[in-house]
N, C-alpha and C positions, 0 to 999 in steps of 0.2 A: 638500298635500304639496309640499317646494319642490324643484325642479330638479336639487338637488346632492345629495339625499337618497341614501344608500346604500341599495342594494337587497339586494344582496350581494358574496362578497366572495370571489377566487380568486387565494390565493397576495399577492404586493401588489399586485392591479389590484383595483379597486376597481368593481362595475358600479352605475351612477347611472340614477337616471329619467329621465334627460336621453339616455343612451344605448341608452333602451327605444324612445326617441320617435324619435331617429337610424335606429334598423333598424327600424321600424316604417315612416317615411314612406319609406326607402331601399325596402321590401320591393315595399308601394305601387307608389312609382315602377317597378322592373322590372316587376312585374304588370303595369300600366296600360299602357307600354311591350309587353310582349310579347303579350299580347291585342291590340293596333291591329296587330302585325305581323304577328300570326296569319289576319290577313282570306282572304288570297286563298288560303287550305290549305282551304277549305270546297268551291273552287270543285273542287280535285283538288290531291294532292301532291306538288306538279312543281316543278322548278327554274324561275324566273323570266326572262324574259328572253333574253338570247342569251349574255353573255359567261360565264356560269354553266355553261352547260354543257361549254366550255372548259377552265375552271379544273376542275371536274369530272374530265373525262380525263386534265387534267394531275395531280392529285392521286392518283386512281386509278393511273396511271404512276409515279409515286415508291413506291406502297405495292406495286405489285409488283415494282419491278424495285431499287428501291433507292435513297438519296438521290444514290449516286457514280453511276447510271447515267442518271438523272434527269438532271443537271447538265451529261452528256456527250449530250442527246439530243439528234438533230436528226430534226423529224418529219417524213415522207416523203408522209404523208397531208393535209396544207395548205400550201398558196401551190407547187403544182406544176408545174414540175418542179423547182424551186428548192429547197422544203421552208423548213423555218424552226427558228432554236435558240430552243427552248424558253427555258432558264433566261436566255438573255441580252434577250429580249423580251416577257419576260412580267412579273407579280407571282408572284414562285418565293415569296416571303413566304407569304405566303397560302396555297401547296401545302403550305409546309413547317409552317405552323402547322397547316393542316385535317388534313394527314395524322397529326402530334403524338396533337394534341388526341384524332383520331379513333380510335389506338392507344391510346390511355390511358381516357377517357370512352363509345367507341362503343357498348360491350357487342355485344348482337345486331343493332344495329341495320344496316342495307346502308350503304354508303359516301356511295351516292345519296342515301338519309335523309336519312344524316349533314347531310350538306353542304345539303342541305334546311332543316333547322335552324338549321345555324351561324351565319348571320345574324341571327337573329331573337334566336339566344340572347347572341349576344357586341353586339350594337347593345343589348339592352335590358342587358348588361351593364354599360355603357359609362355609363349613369345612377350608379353608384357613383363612379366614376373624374370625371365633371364635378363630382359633390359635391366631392369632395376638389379640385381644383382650386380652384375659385368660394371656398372655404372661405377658400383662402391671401388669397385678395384680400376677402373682405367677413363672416369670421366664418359658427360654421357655420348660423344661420338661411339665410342667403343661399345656402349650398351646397344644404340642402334646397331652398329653390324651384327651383335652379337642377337640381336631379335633376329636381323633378315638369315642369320647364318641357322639360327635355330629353325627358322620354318621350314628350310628346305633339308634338311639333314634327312638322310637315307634312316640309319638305325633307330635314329627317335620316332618317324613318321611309319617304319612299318611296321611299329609294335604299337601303332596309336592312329589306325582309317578307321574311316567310319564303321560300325560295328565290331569294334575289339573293343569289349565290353569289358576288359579285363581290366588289373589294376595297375600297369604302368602308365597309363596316361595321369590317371589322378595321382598315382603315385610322385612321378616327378613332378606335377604342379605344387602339390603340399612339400616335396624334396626341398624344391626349390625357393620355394614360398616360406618355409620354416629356414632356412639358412640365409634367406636375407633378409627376416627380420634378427635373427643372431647377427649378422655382424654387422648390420644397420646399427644396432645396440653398441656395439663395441668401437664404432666409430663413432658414437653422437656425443656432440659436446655437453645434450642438456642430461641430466641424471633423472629424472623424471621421464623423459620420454625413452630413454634406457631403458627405466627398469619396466614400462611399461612393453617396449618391444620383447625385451628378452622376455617377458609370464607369456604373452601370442606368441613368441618363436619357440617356445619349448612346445607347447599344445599342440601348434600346426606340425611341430617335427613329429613328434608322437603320432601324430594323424596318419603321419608319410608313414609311418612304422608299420601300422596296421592296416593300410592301405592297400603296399608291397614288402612283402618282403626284402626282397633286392637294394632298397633304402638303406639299409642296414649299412651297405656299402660308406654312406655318409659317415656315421661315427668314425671310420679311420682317418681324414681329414681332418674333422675336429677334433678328431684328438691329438694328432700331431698338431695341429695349429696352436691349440692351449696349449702344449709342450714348447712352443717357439715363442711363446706372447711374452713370457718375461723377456726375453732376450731384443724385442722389436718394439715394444712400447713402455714408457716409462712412468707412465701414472699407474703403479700397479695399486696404490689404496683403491681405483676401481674396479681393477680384475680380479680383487680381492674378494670383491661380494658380488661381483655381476657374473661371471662364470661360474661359480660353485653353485648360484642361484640357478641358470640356466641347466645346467647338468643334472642338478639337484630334482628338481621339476620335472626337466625331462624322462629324467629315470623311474621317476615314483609314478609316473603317466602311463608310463609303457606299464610299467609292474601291475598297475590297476589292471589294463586292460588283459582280457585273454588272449591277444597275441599283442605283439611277440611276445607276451610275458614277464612271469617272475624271474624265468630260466632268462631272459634276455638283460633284465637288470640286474640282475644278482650274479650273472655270467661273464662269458667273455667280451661280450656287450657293454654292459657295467665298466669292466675290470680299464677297458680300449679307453673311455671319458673320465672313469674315478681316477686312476693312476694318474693321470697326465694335470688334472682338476689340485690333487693332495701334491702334486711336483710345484705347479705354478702359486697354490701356497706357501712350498717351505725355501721358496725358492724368492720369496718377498718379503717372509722371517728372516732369510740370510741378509738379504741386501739391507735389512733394516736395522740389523743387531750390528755388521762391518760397515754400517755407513757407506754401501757400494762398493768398497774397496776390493779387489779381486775378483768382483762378481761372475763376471765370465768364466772366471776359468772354474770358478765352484762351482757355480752351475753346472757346466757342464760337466765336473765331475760326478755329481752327485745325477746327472741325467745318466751317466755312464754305468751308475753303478746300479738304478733302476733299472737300466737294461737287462744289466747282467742278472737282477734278483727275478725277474719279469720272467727271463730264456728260463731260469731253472724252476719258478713255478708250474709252467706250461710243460717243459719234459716229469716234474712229479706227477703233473697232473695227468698224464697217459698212464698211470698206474694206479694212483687213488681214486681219480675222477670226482674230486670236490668242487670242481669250477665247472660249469655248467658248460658247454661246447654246442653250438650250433650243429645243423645237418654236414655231410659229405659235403657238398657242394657252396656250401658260404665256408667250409673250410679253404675248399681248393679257389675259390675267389681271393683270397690271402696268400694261400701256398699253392702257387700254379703246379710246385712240383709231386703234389699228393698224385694218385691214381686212385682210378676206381677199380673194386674187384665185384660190381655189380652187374652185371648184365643189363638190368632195367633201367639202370643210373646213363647208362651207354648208349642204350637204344634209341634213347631221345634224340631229336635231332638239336632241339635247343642246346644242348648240351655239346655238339660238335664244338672240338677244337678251332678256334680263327687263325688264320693263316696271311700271309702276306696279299694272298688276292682277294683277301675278303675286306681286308683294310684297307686296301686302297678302292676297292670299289665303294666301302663306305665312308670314305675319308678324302681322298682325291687331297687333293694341292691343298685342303686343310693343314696337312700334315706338315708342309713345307713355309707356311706361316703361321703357325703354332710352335715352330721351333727357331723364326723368327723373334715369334714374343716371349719365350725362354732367352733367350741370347739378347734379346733388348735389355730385357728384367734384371740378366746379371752381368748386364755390363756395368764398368767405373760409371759411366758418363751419366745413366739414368738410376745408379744407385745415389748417388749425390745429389740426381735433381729429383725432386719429391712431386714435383709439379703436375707432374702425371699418375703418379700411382704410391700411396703412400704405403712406408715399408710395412705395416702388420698387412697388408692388403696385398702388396707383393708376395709376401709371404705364404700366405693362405690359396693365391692364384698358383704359384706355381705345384704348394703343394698337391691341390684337389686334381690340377695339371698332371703330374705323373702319379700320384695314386688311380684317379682314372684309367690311365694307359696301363699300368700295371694288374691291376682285377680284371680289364677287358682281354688281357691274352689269352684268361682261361677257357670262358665260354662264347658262343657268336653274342649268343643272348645277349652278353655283357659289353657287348660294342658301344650300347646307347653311354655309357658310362665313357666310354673314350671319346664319344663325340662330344659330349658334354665337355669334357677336357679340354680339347681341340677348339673346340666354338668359344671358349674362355681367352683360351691363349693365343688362338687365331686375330680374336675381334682386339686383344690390347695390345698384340702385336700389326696388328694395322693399322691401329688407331695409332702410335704412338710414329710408326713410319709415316702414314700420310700429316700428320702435324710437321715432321721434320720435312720434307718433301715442299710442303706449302709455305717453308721460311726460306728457301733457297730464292733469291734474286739473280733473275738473269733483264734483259731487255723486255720490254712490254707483251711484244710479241712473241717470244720464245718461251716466257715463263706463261703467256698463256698458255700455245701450246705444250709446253709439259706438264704442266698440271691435267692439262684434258687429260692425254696421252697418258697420263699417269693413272686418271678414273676408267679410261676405256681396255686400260691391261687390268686391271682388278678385277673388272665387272665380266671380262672376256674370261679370266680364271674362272672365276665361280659360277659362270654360268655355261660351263661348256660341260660338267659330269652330268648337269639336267639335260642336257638333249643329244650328249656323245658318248659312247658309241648308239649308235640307230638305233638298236637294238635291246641295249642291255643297259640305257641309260636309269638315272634316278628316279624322271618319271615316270617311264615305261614297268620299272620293277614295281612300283604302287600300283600299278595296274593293272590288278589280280582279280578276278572273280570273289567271293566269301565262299569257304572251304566247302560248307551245307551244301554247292550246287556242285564241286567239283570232288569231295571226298577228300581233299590233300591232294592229287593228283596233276597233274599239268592239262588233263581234259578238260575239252568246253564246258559250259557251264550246262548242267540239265537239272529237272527237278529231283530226280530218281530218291535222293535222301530222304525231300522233304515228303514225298507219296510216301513212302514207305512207313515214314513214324507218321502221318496221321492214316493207313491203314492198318496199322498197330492198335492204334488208339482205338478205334472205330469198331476191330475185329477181333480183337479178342477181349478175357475178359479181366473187369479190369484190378482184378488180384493176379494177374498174372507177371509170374519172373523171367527176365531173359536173360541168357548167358550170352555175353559177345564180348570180342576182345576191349582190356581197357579204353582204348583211344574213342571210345562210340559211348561210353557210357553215358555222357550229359547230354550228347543229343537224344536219347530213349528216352532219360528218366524226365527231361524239362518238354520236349516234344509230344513223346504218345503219351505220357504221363501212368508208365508203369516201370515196376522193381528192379534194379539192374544188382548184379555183385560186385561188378568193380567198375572203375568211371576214372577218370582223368587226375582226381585227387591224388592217384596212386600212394592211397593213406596205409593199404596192408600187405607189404609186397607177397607174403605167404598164400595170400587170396589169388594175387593176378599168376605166380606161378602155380596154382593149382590148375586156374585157367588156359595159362600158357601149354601144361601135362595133359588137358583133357582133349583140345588141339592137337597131340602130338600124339597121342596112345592111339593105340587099337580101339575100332566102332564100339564094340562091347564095352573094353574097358570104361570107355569114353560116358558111355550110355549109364554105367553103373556110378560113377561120379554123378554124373546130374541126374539120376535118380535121388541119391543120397541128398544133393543140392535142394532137390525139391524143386528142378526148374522145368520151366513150360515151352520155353520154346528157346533157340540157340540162332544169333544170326552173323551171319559172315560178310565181308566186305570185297567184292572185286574189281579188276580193272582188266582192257584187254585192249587189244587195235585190230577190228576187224581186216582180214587180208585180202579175202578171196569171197564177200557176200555176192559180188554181181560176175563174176567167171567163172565160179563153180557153182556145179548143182550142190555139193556139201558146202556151206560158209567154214570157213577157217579162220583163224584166228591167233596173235600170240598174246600172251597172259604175262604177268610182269612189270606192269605200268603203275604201281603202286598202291593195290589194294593188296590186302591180309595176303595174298600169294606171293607178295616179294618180302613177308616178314617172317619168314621160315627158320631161315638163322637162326633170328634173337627170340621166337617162340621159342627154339630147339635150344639153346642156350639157357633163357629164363628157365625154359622147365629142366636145367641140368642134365641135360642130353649133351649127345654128340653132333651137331648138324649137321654132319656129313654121313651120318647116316640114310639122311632124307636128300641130301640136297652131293650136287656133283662138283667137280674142282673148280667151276666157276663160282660158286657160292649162288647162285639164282637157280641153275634148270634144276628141278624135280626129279630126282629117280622115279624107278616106279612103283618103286619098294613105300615111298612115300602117298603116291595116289594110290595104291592098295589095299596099304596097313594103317593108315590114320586114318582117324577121323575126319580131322579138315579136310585129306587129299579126297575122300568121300564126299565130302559137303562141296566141293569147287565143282560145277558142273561142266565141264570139263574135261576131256581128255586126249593123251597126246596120241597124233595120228602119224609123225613124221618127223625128224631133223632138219633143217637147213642151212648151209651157208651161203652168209649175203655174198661176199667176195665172190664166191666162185659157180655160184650155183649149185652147188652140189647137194645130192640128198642122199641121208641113212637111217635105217630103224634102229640103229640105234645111236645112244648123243658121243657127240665126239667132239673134245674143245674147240670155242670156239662156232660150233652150231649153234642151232636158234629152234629152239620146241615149239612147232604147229600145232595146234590142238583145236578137234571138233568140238560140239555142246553135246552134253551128253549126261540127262540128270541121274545120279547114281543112287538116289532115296528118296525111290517116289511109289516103295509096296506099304502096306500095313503090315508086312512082315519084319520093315527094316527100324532099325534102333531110331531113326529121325525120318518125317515125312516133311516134302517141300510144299508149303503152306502159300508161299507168297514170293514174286521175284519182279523188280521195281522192272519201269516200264522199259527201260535200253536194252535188257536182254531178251526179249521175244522183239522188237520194234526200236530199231533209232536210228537217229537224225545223221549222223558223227561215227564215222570208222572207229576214232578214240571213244572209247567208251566203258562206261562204269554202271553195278553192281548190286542192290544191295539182295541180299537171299535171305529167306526168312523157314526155319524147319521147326517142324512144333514135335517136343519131346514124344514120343510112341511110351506109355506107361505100359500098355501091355504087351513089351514086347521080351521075346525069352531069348536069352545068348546063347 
């Protein structure tokens, strides 16, 4: 039965077996897709992570109280006493879509569900929306692999399972959904439905804007892309007013909303789309004033000389500072070779450098046929033939192609951007091989089998990083517990977080403020649903290094800061591996495993200390100068009883590289005399299940106590 064969027939559409097979592997794809992001709903069905639960409360807030009172809010319960405006520093996008969505599709289900869900459902959604894309640039073969390649992607799918409530998932749906209706527009013959895609592809883009931030990434594509459109396509009386329209829109969208902002349009933001928008204007002046004649090489002198006028606004601009510049970090997305001289900026793990084995773990033999479809692209043979991918569309592929690869070296974070890349250049590089592959004529029987033979190595490729190595495969890496049960830790899952904020809730009262390090603040303040000073936003680093010094100082000192703070009670986060519960009468134990006791460094750092003061040449064990003289080394209950080394069995009282600090329980503020009294400590540490084990400690501020 051949391809174009009518199936049936409704009204004047016609449905074909070609379009059984489209929503057939389209179905596929979301399946496959939303089963991988289903993994960690087995472990319990909780929100992921931290910034989820934020967006959470803020969502929940719009749906009680209203979109107009949402917008006016300023929330009293984080970064205290200060508070913080919601809609002007958050992704309000993303409230306003979950709350939509959640009025219209919720049914019975809890808002918490909801939002439970929503990623999982609108990321594996978002497999339809890269088909249609990939389509414009390489025909729809190539959009189907570029669906099935997108569902299974490592870095898109582990910043988008079920409960990461955050904004990349919607983020890249509206990314990508706003840049194929833009060049859906740029490709259509009819001018009508043009100009109607480009007014929805400027909106949706702006959507993406305020969604994520990380989107932002998109402008530098299109604007080299506009930068190249004279040069690639020849009807410019229509780029004439359809671009400058899109860009136009686009910008005055973003400027309306409170993020990205004024600063984003009138910025360096702006400056990346405007420049390139006023080049491909006067760049269709020229062609039209010379009749064409020399255009190329005017052009690109006059793109030369943009460059040059562009380099030297950007270096005035490090001394006047009239062009508005984004944060540290969507700098160094641009200029991999900036540093940070932050401490807080470093500490992050998102913010880790990627490296050669992080790209290939999340990229595998993509890499190797994505560079494929580079070397197809600009070969003679398929420059000439248009058949397959027409030149502004080449153009634009290969662009988003290595600008992708290029901003992903700087952060892990920033992978999902190269796999995006990858999954472009991948799917029209195998599209455009398996076309050629399927014209070769050999005898019946041999050109069957090589064709098989030709599906059964593709399919063998791409499906050997899902289930190879055992261990450490694509699947297995989604197949995490949600943070709330494990702390961020590599430990089983236990309830220990979630007891802890709702005997928060329950137990104290409820004008009460807690001091705890940043990374915990959304789960307190959307949880027990009391005051925290600093939380995840990390909106005032001067706040979180106060925090970081009241950690690091003397009990006293410590005491008389959160006096001043006004705060009630202070909680810390630990991990350990029980060693010795069932062969000694003392349990032993080493500490380490990734709560606040392995963040001593970058506390000691943040607060502009020395870490070595606290901490020994390995950068982990503890002096005792540390469990003595601080505060936290007080608050760990905890302490060390012995040295170890594994190698050799050896033991010493005192550490010697290369040892491993044992340490008994031993709670250090539990009089009415001491600066902090221990109020509450989650159920693993009196009782658990699991050697590995974690944390949460809860000390309520001693007001009357005297240094």
């Amino acid at each position: 039965m051949d391809s174009q064969t009518i199936l049936f027939k409704s009204g004047t559409c016609n449905f074909k077996l070609n379009h059984l097979v489209i929503i057939g592997v389209l179905i596929l794809a979301f399946s496959v897709s939303l089963l991988l992001r289903s993994q960690p709903a087995e472990y319990g069905f909780e929100l992921n992570e931290f910034d989820p639960f934020f967006n959470f409360r803020a969502t929940e807030y719009m749906l009680e109280n209203g979109f107009s009172e949402y917008f006016e809010w300023h929330d009293d319960k984080s970064w205290y006493p200060t508070g913080r405006n919601i809609s002007h520093n958050s992704q309000f996008m993303l409230h306003v879509t979950a709350a939509t969505t959640y009025q219209i599709f919720g049914g019975n289900l809890s808002l918490y569900d909801f939002t439970v869900l929503f990623p999982a459902i609108i990321g594996s959604l978002t497999v339809i929306v890269i088909f249609g894309l990939v389509r414009l640039f390489g025909g729809t073969l190539s959009g189907l692999i570029a669906s099935l390649l997108f569902a299974v992607s490592l870095p898109i799918i582990i910043r988008g399972t079920i409960g990461w409530f955050k904004s990349e998932p919607l983020g890249i749906f509206y990314g990508l959904l706003g840049l194929y209706l833009f060049l859906s527009a740029i490709r259509s013959k009819n001018k009508k439905t043009a100009f109607v895609k480009i007014i929805f592809g400027a909106i949706i883009m702006s959507f993406a804007m305020s969604s994520w931030g990380g989107n932002q990434f998109f402008v530098i594509p299109i604007g080299l892309f506009i930068l190249a459109l004279p040069f690639v396509r020849k009807d410019h009386s229509f780029l004439v007013w359809s671009v400058p329209l899109f860009v136009g829109l686009f910008l005055c969208i973003c400027g309306l909303f409170e993020r990205p902002g004024p600063h984003f349009a009138l910025g360096l933001g702006g400056a990346i789309l405007g420049i390139p928008t006023i080049f491909l204007i006067t760049c269709v002046f020229l062609h039209k004033i010379t009749n064409g004649k020399n255009f190329v090489r005017n052009g690109l002198v006059f793109l030369l000389l943009i460059m040059i006028i562009g380099s030297s606004v950007l270096i005035i601009n490090q001394e006047l500072h009239f062009l508005s510049l984004p944060s540290f970090r969507y700098l160094n997305a641009m200029n991999p070779f900036l540093t940070s001289t932050d401490p807080l900026v470093d500490s992050i793990a998102e913010h880790t450098s990627t490296s050669i084995d992080y790209s290939f773990l999340f990229h595998s033999v993509w890499m190797i046929f994505a560079g494929i479809g580079i070397w197809l692209l600009l070969s003679k043979k398929f420059i000439e033939n248009e058949s397959f991918v027409k030149n502004d569309m080449k153009a634009f592929a290969l662009i988003v192609g290595i600008t992708g690869l290029y901003v992903s070296a700087v952060f892990v974070r920033l992978e999902l951007f190269a796999s995006i890349s990858l999954i472009i250049l991948a799917s029209i590089g195998i599209s455009i091989l398996t076309k050629e592959i399927f014209k070769i004529k050999f005898s019946e029987k041999k050109n069957y089998l090589f064709k098989i033979s030709y599906i059964i190595i593709i399919l063998f490729l791409f499906i050997t990083p899902l289930i190879y190595p055992e261990n450490s495969n694509w699947i297995n890496n989604l197949d995490a517990p949600p943070t709330i049960l494990t702390g961020a830790t590599s430990h089983p899952p236990v309830n220990d977080w979630l007891e802890t904020m709702e005997w928060i809730k329950y137990n104290t009262p409820e004008n009460s403020k807690i001091a705890s390090w940043w990374d915990y603040g959304y789960w307190i303040t959307t949880l027990s649903d009391r005051t925290t000073y600093v939380d995840n936003a990390t909106l005032n680093t001067k706040e979180i290094k106060k925090m970081a010094t009241i950690l690091m100082s003397s009990p006293d000192d410590s005491w008389q800061m959160l006096k001043e703070m006004d705060a009630d009670y202070v909680l810390v986060f630990l991990s350990a591996q029980d060693i010795g519960s069932n062969s000694s009468e003392t349990p032993l134990y080493v500490l380490g495993q990734g709560g606040d006791e392995t963040k001593i460094f970058w506390f000691g750092k943040i607060a502009g200390l020395n870490p070595y003061n606290y901490l020994n040449s390995d950068s982990v064990t503890p002096k005792l100068n540390f469990y003595d003289n601080t505060m936290l080394g007080n608050m760990i209950p905890f302490t060390p009883v012995i040295y170890y080394q594994p190698q050799t069995g050896e033991n010493s009282q005192i550490y010697k590289p290369g040892f491993v600090e044992i340490s008994k329980k031993l709670i250090k503020f539990d009089k009415e005399t001491d600066p902090l009294k221990l109020v509450y400590a989650s159920p693993s540490y009196y009782n658990s299940m699991y050697p590995q084990q974690i944390y949460v400690i809860v000390y309520e501020v001693n007001k009357n106590y005297s240094p």
